[in-house]
mmCIF file of the N, C-alpha and C atoms, coordinates in Angstrom:
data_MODEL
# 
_entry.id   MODEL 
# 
loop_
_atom_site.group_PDB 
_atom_site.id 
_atom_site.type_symbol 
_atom_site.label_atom_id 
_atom_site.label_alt_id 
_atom_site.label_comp_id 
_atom_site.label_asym_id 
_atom_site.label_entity_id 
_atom_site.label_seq_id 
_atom_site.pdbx_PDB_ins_code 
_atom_site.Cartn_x 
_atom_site.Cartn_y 
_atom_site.Cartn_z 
_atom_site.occupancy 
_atom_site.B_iso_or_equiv 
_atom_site.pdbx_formal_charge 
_atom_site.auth_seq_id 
_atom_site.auth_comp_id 
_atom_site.auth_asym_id 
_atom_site.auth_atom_id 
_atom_site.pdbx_PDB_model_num 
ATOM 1   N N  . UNK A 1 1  ? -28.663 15.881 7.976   1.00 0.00 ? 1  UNK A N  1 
ATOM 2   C CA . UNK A 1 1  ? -28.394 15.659 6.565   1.00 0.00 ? 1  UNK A CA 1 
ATOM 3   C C  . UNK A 1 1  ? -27.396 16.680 6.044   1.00 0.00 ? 1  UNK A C  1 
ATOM 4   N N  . UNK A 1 2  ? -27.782 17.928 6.695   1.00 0.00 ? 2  UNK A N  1 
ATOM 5   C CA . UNK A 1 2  ? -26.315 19.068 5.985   1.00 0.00 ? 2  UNK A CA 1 
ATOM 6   C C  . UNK A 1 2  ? -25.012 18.317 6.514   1.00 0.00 ? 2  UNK A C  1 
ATOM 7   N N  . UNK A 1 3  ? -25.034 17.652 7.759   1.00 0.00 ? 3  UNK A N  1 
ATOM 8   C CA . UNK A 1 3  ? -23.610 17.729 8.133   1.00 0.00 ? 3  UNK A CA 1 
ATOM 9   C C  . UNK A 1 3  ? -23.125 16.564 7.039   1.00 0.00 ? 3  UNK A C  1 
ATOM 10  N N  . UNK A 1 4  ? -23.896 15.833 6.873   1.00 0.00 ? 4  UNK A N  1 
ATOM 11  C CA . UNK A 1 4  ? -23.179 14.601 5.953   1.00 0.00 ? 4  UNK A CA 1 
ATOM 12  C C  . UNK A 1 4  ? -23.205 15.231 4.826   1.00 0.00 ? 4  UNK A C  1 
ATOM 13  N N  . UNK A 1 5  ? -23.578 15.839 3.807   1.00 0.00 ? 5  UNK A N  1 
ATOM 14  C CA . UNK A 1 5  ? -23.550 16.524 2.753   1.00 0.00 ? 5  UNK A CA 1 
ATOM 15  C C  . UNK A 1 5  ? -21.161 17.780 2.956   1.00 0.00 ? 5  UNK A C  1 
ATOM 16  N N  . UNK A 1 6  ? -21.783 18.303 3.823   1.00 0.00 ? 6  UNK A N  1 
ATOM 17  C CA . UNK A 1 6  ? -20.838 19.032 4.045   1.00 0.00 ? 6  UNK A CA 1 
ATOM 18  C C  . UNK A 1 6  ? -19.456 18.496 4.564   1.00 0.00 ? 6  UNK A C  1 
ATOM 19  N N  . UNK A 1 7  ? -19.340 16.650 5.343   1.00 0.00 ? 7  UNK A N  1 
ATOM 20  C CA . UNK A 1 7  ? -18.801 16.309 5.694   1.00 0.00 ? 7  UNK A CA 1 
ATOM 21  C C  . UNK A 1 7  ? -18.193 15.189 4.119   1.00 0.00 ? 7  UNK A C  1 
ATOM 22  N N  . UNK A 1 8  ? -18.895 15.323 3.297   1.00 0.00 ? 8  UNK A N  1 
ATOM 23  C CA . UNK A 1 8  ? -18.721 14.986 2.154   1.00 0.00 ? 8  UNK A CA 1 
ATOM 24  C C  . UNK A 1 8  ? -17.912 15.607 0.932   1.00 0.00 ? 8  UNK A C  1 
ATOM 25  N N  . UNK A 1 9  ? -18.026 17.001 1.131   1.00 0.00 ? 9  UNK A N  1 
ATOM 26  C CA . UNK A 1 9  ? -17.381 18.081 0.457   1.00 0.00 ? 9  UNK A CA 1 
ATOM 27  C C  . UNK A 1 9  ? -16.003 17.967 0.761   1.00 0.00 ? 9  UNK A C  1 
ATOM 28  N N  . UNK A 1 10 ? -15.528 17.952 2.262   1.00 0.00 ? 10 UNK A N  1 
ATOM 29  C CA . UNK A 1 10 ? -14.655 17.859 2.908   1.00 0.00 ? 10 UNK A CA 1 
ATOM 30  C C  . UNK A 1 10 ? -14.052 16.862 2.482   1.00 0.00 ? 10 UNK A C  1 
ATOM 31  N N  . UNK A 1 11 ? -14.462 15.886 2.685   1.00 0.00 ? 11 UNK A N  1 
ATOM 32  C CA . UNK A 1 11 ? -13.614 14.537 2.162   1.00 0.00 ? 11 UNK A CA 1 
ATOM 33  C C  . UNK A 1 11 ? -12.702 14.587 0.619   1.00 0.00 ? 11 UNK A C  1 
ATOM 34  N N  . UNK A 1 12 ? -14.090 14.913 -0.077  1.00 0.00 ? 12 UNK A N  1 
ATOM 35  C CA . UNK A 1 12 ? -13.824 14.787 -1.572  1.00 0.00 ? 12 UNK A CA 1 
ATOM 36  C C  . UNK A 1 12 ? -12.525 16.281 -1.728  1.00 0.00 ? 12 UNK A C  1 
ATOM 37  N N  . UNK A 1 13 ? -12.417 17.169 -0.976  1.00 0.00 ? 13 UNK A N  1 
ATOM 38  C CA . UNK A 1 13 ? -11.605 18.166 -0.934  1.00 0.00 ? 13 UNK A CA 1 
ATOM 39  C C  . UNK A 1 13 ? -10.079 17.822 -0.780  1.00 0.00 ? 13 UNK A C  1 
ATOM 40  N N  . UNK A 1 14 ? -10.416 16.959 0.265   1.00 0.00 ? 14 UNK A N  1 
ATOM 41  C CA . UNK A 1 14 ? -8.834  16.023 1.069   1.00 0.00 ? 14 UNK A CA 1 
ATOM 42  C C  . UNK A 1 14 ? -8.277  14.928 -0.088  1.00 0.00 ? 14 UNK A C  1 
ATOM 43  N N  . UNK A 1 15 ? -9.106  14.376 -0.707  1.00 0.00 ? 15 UNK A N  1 
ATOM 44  C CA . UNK A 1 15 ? -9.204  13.292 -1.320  1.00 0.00 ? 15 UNK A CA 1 
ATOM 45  C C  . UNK A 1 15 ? -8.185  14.333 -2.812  1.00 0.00 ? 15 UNK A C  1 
ATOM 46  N N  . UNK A 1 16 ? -8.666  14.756 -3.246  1.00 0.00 ? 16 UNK A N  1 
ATOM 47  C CA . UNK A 1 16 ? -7.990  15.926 -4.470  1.00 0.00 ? 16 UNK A CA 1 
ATOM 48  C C  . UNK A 1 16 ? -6.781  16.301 -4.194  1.00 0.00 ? 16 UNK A C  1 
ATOM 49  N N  . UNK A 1 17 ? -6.228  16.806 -3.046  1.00 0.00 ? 17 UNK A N  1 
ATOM 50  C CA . UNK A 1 17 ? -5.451  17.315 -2.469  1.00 0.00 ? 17 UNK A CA 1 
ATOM 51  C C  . UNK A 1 17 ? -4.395  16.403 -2.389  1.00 0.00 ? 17 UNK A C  1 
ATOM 52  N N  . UNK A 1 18 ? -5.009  14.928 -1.909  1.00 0.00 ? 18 UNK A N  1 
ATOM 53  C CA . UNK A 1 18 ? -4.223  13.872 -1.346  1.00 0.00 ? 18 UNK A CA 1 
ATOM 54  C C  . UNK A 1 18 ? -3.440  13.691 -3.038  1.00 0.00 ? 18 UNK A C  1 
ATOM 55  N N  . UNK A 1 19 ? -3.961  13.194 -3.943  1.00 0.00 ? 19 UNK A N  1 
ATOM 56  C CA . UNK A 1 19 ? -3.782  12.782 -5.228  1.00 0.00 ? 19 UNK A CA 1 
ATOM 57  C C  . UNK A 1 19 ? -3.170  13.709 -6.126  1.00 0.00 ? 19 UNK A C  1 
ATOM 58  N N  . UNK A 1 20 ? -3.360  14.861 -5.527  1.00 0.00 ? 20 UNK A N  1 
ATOM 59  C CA . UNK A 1 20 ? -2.429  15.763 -6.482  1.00 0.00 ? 20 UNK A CA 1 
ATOM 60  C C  . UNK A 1 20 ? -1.137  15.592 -5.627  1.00 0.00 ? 20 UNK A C  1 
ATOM 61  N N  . UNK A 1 21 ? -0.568  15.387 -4.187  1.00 0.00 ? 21 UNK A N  1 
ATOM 62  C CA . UNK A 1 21 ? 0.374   15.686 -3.835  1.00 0.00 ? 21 UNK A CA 1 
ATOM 63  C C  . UNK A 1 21 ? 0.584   14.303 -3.857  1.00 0.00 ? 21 UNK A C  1 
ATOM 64  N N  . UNK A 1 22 ? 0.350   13.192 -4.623  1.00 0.00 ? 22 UNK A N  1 
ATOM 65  C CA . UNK A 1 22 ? 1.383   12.049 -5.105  1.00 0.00 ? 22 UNK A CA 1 
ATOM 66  C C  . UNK A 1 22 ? 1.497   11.879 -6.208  1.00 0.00 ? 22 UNK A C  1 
ATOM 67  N N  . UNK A 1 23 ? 1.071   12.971 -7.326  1.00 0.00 ? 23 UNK A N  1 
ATOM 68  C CA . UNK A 1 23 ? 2.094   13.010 -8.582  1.00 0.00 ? 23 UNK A CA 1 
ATOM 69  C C  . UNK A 1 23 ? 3.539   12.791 -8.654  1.00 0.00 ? 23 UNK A C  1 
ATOM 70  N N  . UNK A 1 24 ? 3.876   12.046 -9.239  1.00 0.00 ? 24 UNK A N  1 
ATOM 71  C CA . UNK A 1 24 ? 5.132   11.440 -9.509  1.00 0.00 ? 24 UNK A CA 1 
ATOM 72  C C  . UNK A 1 24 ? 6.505   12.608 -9.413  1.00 0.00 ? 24 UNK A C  1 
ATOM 73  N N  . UNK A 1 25 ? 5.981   13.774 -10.664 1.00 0.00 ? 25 UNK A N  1 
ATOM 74  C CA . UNK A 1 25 ? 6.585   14.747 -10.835 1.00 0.00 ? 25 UNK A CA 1 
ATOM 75  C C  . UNK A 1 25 ? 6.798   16.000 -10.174 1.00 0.00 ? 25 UNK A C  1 
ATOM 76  N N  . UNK A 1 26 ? 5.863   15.921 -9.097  1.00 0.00 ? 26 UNK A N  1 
ATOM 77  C CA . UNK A 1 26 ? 6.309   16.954 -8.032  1.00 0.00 ? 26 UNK A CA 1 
ATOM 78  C C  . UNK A 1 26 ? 5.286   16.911 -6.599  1.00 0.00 ? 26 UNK A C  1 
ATOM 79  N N  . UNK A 1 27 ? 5.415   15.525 -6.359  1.00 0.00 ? 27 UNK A N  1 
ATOM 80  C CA . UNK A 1 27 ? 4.905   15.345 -5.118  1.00 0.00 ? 27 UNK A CA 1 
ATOM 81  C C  . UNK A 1 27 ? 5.738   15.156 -3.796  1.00 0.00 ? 27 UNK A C  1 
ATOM 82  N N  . UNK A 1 28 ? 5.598   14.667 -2.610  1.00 0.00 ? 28 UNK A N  1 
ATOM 83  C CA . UNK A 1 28 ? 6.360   15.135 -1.332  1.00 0.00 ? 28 UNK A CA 1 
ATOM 84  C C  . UNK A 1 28 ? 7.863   14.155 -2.167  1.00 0.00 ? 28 UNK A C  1 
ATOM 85  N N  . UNK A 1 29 ? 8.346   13.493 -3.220  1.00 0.00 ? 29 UNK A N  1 
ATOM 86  C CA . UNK A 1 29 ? 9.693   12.657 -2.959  1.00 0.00 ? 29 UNK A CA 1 
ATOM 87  C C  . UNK A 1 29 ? 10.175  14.211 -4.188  1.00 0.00 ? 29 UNK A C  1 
ATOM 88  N N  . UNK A 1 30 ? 9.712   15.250 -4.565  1.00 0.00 ? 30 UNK A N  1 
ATOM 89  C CA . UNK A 1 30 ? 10.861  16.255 -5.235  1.00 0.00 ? 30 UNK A CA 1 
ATOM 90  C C  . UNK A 1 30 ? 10.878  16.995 -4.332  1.00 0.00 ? 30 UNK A C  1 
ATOM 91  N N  . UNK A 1 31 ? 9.955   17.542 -3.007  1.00 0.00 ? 31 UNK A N  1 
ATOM 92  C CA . UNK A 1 31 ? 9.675   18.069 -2.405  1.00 0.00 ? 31 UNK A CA 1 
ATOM 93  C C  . UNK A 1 31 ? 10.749  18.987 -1.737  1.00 0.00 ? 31 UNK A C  1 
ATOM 94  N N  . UNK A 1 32 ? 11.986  18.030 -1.701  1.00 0.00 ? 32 UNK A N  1 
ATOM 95  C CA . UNK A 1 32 ? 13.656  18.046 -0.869  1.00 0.00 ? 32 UNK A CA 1 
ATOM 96  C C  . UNK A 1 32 ? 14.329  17.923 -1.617  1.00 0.00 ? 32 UNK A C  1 
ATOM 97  N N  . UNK A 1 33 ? 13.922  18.069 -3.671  1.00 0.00 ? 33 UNK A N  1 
ATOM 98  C CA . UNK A 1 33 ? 15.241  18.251 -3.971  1.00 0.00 ? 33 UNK A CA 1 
ATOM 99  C C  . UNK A 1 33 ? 15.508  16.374 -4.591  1.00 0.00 ? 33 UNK A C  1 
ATOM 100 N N  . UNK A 1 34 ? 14.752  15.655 -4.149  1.00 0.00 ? 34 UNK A N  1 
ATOM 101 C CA . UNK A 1 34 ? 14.823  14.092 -4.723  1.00 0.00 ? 34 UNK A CA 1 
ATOM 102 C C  . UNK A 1 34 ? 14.696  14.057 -6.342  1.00 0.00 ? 34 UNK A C  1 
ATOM 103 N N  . UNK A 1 35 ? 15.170  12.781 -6.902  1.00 0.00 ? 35 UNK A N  1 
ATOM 104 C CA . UNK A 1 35 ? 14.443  12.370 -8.331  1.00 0.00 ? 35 UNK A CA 1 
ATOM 105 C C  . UNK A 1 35 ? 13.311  11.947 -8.503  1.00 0.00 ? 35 UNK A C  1 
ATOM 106 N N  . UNK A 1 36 ? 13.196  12.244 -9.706  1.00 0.00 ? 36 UNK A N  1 
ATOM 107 C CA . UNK A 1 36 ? 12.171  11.853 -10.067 1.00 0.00 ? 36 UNK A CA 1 
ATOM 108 C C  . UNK A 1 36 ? 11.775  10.697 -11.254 1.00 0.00 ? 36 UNK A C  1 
ATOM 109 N N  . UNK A 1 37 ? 12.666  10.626 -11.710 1.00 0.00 ? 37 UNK A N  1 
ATOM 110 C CA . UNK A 1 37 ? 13.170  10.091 -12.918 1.00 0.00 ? 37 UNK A CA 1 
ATOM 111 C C  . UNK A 1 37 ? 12.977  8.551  -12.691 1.00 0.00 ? 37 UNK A C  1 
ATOM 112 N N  . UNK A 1 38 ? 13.555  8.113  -11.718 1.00 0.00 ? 38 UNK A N  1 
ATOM 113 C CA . UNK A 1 38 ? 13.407  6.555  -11.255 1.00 0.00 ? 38 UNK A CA 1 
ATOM 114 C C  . UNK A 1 38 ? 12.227  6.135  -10.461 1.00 0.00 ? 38 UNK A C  1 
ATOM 115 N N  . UNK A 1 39 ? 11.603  4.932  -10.887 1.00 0.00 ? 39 UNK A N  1 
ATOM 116 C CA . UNK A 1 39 ? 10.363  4.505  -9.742  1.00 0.00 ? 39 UNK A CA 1 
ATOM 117 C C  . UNK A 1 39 ? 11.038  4.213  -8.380  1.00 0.00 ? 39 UNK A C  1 
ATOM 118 N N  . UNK A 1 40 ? 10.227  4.500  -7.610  1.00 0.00 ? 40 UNK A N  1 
ATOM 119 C CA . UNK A 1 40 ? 10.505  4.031  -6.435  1.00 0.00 ? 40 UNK A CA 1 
ATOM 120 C C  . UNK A 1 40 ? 9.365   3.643  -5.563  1.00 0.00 ? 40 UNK A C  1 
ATOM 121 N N  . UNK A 1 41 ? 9.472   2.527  -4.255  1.00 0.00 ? 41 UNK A N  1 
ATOM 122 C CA . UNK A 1 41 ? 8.453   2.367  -3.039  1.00 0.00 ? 41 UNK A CA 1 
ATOM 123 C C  . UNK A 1 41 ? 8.444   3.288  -3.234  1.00 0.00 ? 41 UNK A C  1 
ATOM 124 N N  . UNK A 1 42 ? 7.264   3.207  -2.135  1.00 0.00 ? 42 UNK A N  1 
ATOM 125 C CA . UNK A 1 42 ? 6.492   4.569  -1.333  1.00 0.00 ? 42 UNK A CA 1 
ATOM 126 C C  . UNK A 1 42 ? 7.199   4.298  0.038   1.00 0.00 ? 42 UNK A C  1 
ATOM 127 N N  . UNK A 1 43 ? 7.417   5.426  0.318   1.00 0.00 ? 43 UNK A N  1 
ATOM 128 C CA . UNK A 1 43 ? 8.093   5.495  1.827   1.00 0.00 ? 43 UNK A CA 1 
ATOM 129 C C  . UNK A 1 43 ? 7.454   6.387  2.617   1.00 0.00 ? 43 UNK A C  1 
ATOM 130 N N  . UNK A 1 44 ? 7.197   6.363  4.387   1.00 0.00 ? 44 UNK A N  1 
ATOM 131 C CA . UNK A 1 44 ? 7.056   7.729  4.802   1.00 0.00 ? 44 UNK A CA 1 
ATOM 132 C C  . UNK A 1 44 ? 5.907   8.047  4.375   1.00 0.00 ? 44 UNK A C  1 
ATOM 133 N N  . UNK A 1 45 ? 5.764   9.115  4.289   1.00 0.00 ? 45 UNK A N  1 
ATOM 134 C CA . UNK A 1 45 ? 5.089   10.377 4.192   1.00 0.00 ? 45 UNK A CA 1 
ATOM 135 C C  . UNK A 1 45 ? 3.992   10.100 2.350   1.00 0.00 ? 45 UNK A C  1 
ATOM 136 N N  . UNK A 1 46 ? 4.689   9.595  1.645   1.00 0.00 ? 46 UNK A N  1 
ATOM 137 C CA . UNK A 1 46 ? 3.705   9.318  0.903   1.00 0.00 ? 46 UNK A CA 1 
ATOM 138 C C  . UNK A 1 46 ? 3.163   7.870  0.528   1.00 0.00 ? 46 UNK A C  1 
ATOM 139 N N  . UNK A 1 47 ? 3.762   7.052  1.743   1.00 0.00 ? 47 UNK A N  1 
ATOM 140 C CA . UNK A 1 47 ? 3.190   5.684  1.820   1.00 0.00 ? 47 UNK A CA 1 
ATOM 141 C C  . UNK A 1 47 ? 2.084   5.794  2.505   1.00 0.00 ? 47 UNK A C  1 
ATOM 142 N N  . UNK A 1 48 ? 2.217   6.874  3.396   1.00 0.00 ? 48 UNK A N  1 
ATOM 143 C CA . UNK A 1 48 ? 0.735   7.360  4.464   1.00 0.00 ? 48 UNK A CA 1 
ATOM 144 C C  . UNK A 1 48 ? -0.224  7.821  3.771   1.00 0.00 ? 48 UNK A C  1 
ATOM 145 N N  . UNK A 1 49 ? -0.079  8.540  2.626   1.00 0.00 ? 49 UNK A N  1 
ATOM 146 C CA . UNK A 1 49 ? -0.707  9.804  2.120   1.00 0.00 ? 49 UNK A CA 1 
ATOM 147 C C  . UNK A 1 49 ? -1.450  8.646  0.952   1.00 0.00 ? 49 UNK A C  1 
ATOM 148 N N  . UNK A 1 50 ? -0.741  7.536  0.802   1.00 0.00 ? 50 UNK A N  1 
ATOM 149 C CA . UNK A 1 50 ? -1.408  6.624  -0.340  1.00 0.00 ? 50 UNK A CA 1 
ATOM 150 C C  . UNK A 1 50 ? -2.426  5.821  0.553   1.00 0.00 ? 50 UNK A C  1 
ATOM 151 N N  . UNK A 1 51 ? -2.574  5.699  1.443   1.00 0.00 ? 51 UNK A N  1 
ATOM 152 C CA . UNK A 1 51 ? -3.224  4.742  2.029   1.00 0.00 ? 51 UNK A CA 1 
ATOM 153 C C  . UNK A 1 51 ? -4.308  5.816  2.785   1.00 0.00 ? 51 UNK A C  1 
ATOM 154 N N  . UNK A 1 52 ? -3.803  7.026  3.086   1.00 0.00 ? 52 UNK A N  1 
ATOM 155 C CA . UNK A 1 52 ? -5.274  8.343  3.195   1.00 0.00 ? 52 UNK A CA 1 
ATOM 156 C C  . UNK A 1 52 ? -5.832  8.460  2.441   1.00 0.00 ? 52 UNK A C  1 
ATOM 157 N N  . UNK A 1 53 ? -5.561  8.280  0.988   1.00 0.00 ? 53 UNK A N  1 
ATOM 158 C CA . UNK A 1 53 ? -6.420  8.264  0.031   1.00 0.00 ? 53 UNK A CA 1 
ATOM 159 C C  . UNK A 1 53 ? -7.232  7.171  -0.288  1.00 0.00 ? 53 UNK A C  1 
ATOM 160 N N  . UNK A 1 54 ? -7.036  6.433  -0.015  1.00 0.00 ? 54 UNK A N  1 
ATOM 161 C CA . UNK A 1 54 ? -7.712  4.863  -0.422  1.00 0.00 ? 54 UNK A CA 1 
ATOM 162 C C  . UNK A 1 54 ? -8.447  4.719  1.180   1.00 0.00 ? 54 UNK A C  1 
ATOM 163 N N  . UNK A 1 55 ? -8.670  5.374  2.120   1.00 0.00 ? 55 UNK A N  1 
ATOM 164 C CA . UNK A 1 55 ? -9.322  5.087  2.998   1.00 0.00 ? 55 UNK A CA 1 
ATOM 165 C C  . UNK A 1 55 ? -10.578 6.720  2.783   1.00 0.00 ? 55 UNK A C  1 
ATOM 166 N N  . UNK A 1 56 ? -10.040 7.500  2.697   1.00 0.00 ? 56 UNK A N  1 
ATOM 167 C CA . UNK A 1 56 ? -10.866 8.898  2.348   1.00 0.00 ? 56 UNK A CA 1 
ATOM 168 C C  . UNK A 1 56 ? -11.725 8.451  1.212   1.00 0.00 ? 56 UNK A C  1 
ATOM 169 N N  . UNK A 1 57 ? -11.843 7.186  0.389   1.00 0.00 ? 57 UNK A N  1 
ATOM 170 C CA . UNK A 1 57 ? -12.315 7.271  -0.715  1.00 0.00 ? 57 UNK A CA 1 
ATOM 171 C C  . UNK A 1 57 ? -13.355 6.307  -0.333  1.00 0.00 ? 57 UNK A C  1 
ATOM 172 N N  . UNK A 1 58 ? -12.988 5.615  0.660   1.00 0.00 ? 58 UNK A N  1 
ATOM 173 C CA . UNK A 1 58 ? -13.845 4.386  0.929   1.00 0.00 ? 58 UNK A CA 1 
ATOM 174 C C  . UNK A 1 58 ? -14.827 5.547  1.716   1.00 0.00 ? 58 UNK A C  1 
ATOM 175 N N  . UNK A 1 59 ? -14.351 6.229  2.601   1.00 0.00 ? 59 UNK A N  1 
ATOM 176 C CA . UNK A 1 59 ? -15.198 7.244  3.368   1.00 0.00 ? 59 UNK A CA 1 
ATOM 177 C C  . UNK A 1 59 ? -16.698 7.908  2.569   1.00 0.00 ? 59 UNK A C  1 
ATOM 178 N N  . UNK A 1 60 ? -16.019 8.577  1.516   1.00 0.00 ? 60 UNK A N  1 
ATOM 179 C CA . UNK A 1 60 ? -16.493 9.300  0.716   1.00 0.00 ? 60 UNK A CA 1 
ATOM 180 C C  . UNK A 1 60 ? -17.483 8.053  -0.065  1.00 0.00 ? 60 UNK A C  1 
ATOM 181 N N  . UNK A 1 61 ? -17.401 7.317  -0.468  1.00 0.00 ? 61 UNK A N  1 
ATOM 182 C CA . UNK A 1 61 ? -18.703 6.199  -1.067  1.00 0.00 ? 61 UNK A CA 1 
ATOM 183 C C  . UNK A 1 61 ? -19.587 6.029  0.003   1.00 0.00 ? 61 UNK A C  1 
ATOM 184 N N  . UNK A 1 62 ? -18.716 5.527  1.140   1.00 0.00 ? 62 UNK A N  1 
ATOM 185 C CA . UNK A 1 62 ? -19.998 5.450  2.198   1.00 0.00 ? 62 UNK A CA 1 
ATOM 186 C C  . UNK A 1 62 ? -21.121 6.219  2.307   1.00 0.00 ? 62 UNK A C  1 
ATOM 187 N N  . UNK A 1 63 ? -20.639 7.626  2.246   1.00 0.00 ? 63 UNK A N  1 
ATOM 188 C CA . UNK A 1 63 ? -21.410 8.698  2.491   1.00 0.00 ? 63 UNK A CA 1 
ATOM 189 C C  . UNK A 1 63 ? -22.282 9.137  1.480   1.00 0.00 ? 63 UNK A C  1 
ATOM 190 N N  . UNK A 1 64 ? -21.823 8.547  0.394   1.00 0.00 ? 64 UNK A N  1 
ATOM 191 C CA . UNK A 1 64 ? -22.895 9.032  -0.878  1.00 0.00 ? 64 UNK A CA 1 
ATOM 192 C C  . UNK A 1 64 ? -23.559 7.783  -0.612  1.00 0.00 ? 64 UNK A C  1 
ATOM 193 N N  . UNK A 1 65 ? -23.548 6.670  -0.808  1.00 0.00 ? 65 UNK A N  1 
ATOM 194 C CA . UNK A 1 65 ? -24.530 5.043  -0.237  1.00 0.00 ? 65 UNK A CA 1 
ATOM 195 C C  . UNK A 1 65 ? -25.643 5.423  0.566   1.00 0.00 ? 65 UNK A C  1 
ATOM 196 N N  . UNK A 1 66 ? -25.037 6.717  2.041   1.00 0.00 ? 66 UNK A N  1 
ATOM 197 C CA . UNK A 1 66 ? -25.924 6.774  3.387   1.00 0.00 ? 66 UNK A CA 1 
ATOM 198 C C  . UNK A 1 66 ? -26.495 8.014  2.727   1.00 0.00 ? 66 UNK A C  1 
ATOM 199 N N  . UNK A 1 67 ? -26.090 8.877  1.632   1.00 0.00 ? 67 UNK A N  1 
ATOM 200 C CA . UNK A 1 67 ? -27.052 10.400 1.585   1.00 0.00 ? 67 UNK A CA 1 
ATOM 201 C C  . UNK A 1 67 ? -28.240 9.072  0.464   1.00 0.00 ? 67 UNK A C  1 
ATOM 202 N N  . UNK A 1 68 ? -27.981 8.231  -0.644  1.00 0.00 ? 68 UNK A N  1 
ATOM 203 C CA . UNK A 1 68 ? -28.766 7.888  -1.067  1.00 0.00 ? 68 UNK A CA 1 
ATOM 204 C C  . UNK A 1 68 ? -29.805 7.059  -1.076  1.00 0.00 ? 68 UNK A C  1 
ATOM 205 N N  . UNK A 1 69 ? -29.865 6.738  0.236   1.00 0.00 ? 69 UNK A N  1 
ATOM 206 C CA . UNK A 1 69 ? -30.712 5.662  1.228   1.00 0.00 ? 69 UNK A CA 1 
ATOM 207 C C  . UNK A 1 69 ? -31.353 6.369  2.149   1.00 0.00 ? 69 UNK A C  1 
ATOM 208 N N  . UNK A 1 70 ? -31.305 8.030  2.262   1.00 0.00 ? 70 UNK A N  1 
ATOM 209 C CA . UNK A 1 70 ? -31.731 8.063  3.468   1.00 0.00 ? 70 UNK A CA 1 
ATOM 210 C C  . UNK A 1 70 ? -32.929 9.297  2.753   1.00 0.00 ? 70 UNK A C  1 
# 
């Protein structure tokens, strides 16, 4: 039960991390010096980082579902 508790922390840690570094205004596309000003796809590096988050999140429910069932 600690490890899922602690493997939970972790997630929700990554998960914060992930979402702050795809702010519009200074996430990996100013990173090099890019605009910001115009929308753009997601490319790369934060097309990955969008789809780590939306899978870290599915993670992270699971795990609160399995700490609250068990």
């Amino acid at each position: 039960m600690r490890i899922v508790s602690l493997t939970q922390v972790l997630v929700s840690i990554s998960i914060v991390a992930l979402i702050l570094l795809q702010e519009r205004s200074s996430g990996f596309s100013t990173l090099l010096g890019g605009e910001s000003s115009v929308y753009q796809t997601r490319r790369g590096i934060e097309k990955g980082a969008y789809y780590a988050t939306i899978a870290l999140c599915v993670v992270f429910v699971g795990l609160a579902v399995y700490q609250l069932f068990n």
